[in-house]
N, C-alpha and C positions, 0 to 999 in steps of 0.2 A: 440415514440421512443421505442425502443426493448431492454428490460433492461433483459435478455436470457443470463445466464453466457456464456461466448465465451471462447473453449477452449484454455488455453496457448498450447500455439506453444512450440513444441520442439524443443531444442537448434539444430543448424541444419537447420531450417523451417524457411521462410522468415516471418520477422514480421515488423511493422511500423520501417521505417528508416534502415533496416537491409536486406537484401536481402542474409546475411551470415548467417541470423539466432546465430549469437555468444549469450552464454549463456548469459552474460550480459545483450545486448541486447534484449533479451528474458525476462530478469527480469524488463530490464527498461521498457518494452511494458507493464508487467504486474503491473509494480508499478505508472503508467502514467495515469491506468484509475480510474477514477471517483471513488473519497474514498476510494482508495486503501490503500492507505499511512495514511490516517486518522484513516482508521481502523487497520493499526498496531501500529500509535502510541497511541492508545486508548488503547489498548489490551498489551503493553507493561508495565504497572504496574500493572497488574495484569486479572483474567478473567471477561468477565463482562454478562449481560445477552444483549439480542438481543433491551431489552426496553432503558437501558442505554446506549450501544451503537447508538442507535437512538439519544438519548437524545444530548449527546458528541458531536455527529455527525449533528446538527443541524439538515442545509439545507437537507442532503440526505433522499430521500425518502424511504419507508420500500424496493419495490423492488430494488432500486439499491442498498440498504447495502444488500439486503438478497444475491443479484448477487454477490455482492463483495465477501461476504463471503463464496460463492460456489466457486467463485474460486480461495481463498486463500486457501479454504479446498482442493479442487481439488491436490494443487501444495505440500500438506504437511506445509503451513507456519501458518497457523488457527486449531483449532482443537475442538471437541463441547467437553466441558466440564460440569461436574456436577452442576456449576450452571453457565451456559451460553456455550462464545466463551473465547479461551482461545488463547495464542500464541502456537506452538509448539518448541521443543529444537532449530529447522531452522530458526522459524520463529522468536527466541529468540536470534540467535547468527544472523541474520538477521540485527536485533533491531538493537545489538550493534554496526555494523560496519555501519549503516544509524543515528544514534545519533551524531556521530563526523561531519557527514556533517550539522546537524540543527546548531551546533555550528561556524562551517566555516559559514554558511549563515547570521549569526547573525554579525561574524565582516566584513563581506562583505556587509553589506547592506548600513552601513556610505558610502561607497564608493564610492556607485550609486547613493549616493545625492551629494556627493563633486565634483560627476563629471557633472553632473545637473548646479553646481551653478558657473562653469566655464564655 
């Protein structure tokens, strides 16, 4: 498998599911891949170095976090800090408005079981 950061598409530029390319879009394609979302929410209390984010990160192997993190750096939402990766101010106000949805998934999940047991 080719674990080779792939450039985000610019809003504009067809991406998975998007043929508008809408900026959205664009972000969901970019937050859709392989420990993307792991590595922001890892990185959301605070910076870590590349071994602890391994760590956090179980399963992902060094080249797919190191991909991932080329291409959060890429888009401005990562950024290399003094000791390690860090969020950036984006990839910070980012966090906050992706945090309210971990909370909707959590009272949505009872749901998908009471709908199971009907």
């Amino acid at each position: 498998m080719n674990n080779e950061a792939r450039p985000v598409a610019a809003p504009g530029s067809p991406v998975r599911g998007s043929r508008s390319g809408q900026p959205i879009m664009v972000l969901f394609d970019l937050l859709s891949r392989r420990w993307a979302m792991g590595v922001l929410w890892n990185l959301s209390d605070g910076s870590r170095t590349f071994r602890d984010l391994q760590e956090r990160c179980g399963s992902a192997s060094p080249s797919v976090l190191n991909t991932r993190l080329k291409e959060l750096r890429s888009v401005g939402l990562v950024e290399k800090a003094h000791d390690g990766y860090a969020l950036t101010v984006s990839g910070r106000d980012l966090f906050q408005h992706l945090e309210p949805l971990g909370d909707w998934a959590m009272e949505w999940v009872p749901s998908l079981d009471a709908g199971r047991d009907s």
